[in-house]
C-alpha positions as CSV (number, residue, x, y, z in Angstrom):
1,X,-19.7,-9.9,-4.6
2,X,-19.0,-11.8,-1.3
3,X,-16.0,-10.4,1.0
4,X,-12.7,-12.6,1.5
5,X,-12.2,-10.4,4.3
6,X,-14.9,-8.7,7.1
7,X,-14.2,-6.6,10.0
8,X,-16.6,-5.0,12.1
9,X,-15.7,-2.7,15.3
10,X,-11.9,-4.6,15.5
11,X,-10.5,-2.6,18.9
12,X,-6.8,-3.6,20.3
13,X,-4.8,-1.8,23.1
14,X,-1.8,-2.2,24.3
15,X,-1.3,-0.4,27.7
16,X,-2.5,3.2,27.3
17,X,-2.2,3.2,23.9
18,X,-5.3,2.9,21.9
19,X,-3.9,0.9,18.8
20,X,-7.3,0.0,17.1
21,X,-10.6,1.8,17.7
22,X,-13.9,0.7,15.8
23,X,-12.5,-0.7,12.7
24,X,-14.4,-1.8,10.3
25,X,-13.0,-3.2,6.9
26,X,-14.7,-5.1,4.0
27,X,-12.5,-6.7,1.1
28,X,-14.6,-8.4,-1.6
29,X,-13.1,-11.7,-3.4
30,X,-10.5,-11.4,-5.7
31,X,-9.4,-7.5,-5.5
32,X,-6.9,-5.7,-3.6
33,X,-7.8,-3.4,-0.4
34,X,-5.0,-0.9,0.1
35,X,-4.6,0.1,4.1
36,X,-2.6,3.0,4.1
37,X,-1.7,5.3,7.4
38,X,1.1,6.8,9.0
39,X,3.4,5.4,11.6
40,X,1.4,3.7,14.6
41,X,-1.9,4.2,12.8
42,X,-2.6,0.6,13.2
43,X,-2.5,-1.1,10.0
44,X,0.0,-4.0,11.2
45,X,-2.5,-4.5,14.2
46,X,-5.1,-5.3,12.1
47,X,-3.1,-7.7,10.1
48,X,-2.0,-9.2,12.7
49,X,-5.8,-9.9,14.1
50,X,-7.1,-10.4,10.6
51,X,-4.1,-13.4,10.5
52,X,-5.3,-14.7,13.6
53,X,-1.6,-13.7,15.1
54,X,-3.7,-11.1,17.9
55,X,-7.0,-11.8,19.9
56,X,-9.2,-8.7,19.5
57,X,-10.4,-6.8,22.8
58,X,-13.2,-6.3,20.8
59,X,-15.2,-6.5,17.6
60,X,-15.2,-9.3,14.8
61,X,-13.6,-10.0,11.8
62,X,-13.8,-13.1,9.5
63,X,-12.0,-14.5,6.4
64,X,-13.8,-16.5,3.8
65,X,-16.6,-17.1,6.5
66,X,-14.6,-18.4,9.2
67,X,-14.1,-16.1,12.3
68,X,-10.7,-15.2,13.0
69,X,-10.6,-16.0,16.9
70,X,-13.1,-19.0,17.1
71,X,-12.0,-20.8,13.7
72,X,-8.6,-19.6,13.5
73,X,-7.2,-23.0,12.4
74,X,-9.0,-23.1,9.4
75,X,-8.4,-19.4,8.7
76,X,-4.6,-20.1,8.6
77,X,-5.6,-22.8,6.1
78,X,-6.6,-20.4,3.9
79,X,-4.1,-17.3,3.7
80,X,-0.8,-16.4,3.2
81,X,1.5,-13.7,5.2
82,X,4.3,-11.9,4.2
83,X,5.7,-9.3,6.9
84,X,7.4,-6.1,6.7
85,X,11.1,-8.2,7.0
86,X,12.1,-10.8,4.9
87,X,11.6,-14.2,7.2
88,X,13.2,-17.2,5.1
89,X,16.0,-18.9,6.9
90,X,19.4,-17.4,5.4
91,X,21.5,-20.9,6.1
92,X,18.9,-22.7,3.5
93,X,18.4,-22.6,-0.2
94,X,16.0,-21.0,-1.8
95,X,14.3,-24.4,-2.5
96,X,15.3,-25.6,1.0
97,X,13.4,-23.0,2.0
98,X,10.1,-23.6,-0.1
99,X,10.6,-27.6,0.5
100,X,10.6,-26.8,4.3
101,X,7.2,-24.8,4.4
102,X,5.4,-27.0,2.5
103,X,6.9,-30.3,4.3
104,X,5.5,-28.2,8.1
105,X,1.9,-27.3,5.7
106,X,1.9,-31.5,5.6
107,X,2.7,-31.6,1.9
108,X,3.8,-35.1,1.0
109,X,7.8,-34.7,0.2
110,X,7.6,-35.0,-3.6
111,X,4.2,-32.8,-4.3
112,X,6.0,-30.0,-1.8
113,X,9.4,-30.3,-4.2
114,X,7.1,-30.1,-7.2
115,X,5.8,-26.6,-5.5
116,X,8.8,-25.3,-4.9
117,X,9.9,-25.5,-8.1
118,X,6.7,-24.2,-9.4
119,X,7.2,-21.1,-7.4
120,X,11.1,-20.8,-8.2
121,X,10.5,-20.8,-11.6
122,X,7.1,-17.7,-11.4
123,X,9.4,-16.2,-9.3
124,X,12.4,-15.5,-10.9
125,X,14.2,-17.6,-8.8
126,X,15.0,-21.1,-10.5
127,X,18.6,-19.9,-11.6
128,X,18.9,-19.2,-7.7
129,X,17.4,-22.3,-6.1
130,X,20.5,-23.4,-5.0
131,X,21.9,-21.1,-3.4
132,X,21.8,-20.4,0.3
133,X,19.1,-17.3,0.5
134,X,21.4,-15.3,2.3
135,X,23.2,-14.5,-1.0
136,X,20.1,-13.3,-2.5
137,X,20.0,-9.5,-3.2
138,X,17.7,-7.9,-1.5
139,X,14.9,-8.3,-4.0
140,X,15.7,-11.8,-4.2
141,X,14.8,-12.3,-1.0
142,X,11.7,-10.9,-0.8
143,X,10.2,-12.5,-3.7
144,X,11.4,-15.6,-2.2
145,X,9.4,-14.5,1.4
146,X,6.5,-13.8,-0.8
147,X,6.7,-17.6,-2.5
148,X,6.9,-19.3,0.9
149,X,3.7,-17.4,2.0
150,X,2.0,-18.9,-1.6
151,X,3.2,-22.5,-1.1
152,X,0.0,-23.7,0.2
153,X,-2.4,-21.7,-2.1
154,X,-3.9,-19.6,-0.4
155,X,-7.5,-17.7,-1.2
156,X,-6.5,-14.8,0.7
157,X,-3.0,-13.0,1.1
158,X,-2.0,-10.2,3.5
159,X,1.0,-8.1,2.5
160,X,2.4,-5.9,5.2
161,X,4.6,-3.1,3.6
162,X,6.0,-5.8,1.3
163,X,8.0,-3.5,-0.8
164,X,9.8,-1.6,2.1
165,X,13.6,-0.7,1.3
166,X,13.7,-2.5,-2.1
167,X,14.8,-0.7,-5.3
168,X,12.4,0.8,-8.0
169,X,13.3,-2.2,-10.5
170,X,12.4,-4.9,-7.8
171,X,9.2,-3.0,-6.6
172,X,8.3,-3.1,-10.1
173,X,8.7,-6.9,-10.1
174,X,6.9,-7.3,-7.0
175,X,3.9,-5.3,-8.4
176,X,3.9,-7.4,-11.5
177,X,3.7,-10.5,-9.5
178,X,0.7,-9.0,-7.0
179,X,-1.3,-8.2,-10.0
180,X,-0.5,-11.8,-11.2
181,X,-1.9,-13.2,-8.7
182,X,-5.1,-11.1,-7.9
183,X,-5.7,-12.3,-12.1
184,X,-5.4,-15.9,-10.6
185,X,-8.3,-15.0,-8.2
186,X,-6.4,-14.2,-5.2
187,X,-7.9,-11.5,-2.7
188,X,-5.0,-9.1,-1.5
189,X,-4.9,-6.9,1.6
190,X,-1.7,-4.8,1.6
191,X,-0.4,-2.3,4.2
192,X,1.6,0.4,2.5
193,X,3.2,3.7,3.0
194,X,4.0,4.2,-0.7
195,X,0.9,5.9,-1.7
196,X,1.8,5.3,-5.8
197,X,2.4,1.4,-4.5
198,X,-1.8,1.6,-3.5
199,X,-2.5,3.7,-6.5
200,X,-1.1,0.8,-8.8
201,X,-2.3,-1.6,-7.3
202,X,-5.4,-1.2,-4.8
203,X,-9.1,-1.9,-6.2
204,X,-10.1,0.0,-2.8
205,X,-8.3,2.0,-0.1
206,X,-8.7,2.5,3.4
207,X,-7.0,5.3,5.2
208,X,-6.5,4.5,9.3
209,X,-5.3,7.4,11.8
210,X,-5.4,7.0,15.3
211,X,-6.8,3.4,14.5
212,X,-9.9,4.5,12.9
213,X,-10.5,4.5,9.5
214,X,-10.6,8.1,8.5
215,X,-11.6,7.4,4.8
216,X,-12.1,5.2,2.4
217,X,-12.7,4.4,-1.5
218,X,-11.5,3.8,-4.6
219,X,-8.5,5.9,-5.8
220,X,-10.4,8.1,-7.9
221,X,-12.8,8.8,-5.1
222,X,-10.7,9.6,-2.5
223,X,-9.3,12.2,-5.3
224,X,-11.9,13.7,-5.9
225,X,-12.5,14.4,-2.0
226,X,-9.8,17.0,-2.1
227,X,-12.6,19.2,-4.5
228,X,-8.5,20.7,-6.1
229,X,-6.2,20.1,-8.6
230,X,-2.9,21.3,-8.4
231,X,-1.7,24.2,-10.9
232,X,1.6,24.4,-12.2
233,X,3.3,27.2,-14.3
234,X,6.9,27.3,-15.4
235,X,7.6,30.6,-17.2
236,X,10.8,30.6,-19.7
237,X,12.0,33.2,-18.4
238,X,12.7,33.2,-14.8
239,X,12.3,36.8,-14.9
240,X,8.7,36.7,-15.6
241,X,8.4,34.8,-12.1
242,X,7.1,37.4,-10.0
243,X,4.4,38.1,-12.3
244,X,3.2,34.6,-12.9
245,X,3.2,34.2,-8.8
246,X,0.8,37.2,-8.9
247,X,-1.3,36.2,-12.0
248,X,-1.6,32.6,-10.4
249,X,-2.2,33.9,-6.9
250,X,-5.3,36.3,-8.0
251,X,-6.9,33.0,-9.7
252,X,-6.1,30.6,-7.0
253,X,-7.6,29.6,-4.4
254,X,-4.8,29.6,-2.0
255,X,-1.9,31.3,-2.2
256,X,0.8,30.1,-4.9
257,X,4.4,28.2,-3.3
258,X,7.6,28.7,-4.9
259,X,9.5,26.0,-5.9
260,X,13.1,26.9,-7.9
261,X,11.4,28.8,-11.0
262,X,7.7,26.7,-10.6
263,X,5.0,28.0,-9.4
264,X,2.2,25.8,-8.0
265,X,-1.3,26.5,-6.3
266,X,-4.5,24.3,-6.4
267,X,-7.7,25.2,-7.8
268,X,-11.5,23.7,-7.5
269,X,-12.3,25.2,-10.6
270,X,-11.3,23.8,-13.9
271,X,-11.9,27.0,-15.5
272,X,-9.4,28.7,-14.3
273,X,-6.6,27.0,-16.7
274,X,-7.8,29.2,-19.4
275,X,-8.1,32.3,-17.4
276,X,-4.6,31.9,-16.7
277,X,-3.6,31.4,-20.1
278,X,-5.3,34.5,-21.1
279,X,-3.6,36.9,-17.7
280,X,-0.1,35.3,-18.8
281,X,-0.4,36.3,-22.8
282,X,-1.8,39.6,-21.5
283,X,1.4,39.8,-19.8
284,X,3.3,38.7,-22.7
285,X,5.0,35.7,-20.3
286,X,6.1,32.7,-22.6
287,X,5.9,29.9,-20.4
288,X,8.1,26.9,-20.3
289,X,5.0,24.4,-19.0
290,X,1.6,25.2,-17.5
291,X,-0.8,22.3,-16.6
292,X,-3.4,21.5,-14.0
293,X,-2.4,18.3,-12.3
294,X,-5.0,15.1,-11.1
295,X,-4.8,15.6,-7.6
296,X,-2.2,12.7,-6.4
297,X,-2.8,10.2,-3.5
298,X,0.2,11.9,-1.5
299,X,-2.5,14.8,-1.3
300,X,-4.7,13.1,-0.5
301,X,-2.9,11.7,2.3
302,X,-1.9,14.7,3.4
303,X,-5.3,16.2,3.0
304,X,-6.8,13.2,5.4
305,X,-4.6,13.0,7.5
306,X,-2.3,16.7,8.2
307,X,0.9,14.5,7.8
308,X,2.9,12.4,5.4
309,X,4.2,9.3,6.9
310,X,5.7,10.7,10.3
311,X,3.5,9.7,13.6
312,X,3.9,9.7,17.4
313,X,5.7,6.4,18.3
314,X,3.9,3.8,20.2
315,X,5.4,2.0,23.0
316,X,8.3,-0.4,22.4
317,X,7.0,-4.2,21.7
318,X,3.9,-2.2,20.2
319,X,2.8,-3.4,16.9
320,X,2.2,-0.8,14.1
């Protein structure tokens, strides 16, 4: 399958910070790459190369064959962008707005009005059209953001925490449209810090720290990296508590937590489900729920990278 998206060695500083080191990326035609990484990792920097919006100190990248720094003009004829922040122009309407993007992309006035309302109308947005965008809800407005970045087609679309601060229902939505449009053939590279956001959605994910990639594969992969599952007994009777913590903790390998009446451990060993079965009826503990987890991409995460989202802050004016 030929890649929408190639990098090779992309390095960026800015000042003493070291924002991308030897990144190398690989997104094949018409599936979704999530980058995932804490704070200041570098994910936005390589967007922001990959979109030809940053000059690389070093390394190569290309998208659909055409090399980001010495055929950047026909690069940007080919991709869409959507930011971290909503960008449509709050004073115009929601069809102002699409009717204005396609009219600077040098669509002809009525085949730029026919997109708009194509886009209004997949959207969820034709009852709205109208309207000035800054009465949108937040949702609203980002599905109309992620329309103007699809007015001119584009082959390839880069999606830079596009869900951040929206509401369950609307990150739903915005899902539903993303896995729309990878159907339609689209190739998708998303930056993320909602790891069940890339678990939904990503055919492949690469984990950055310290702008390297650290790891990368498909979900069920980088699961099964961990070599645990986690473990997780409830007994009825929250009496029974200290001796499920020691039943658990003799089987385990590391020791249990506590979590209101829950115990939870992780195991490499399948096995010892059954073990623990057997030690509890021994003990004659009912229990209230007793499972051994898939091993979650927060985990994972964690696993990878010794944090969840939290990392050192880069210099102010410093991309992410």
């Amino acid at each position: 399958m030929q890649n929408a998206v190639l990098a090779e060695g992309l390095a960026m500083r800015f000042g003493e910070t070291r924002a991308l080191d030897g990144v190398d990326l690989a997104v094949p035609s018409g599936t979704v790459l999530g980058l995932l990484g804490p704070n200041g990792a570098g994910k936005t920097t390589a967007v922001r190369i990959l979109t030809t919006l940053l000059r690389p100190d070093a390394g190569r990248a290309e998208v659909c064959g055409y090399d980001v720094v010495r055929e950047a003009h026909q690069v940007r004829q080919l991709i869409g962008l959507t930011g971290q922040y909503a960008s449509v122009d709050e004073m115009l309407t929601g069809t102002e707005n699409l009717l204005l993007i396609g009219r600077l992309l040098g669509l002809t006035r009525p085949l730029a009005k026919r997109r708009a309302r194509e886009l209004l109308e997949r959207f969820g947005l034709a009852d709205a059209a109208g309207r000035a965008a800054k009465t949108y809800s937040g949702g609203m407005r980002r599905r109309l953001d992620l329309a103007a970045s699809l007015v001119a087609s584009p082959r390839v679309l880069f999606l830079d925490e596009p869900t951040t601060g929206l509401d369950p229902r609307s990150r739903l939505d915005l899902w539903q449209i993303i896995r729309d449009l990878v159907a339609d053939g689209v190739t998708v590279l998303l930056t993320t810090q909602y790891l069940d956001e890339a678990d939904q959605l990503a055919s492949r994910i690469a984990v950055v720290d310290h702008g390297r990639v650290i790891a990368e594969g498909t979900p069920a992969e980088l699961k099964a990296r961990t070599g645990a599952q986690p473990l997780v007994v409830r007994p009825a009777d929250p009496a029974d508590l200290p001796t499920v913590l020691r039943i658990v903790g003799d089987l385990s390998d590391t020791a249990p937590a506590v979590e209101g009446t829950v115990v939870t451990a992780t195991v490499a060993d399948p096995a010892v489900l059954p073990a623990v079965v057997r030690r509890l009826d021994d003990a004659n503990v009912l229990v209230a729920e007793l499972a051994l987890r898939d091993v979650s991409l927060d985990e994972v995460f964690l696993a990878l990278t010794g944090q969840r989202t939290a990392a050192p802050a880069l210099p102010e004016g410093v991309p992410a």
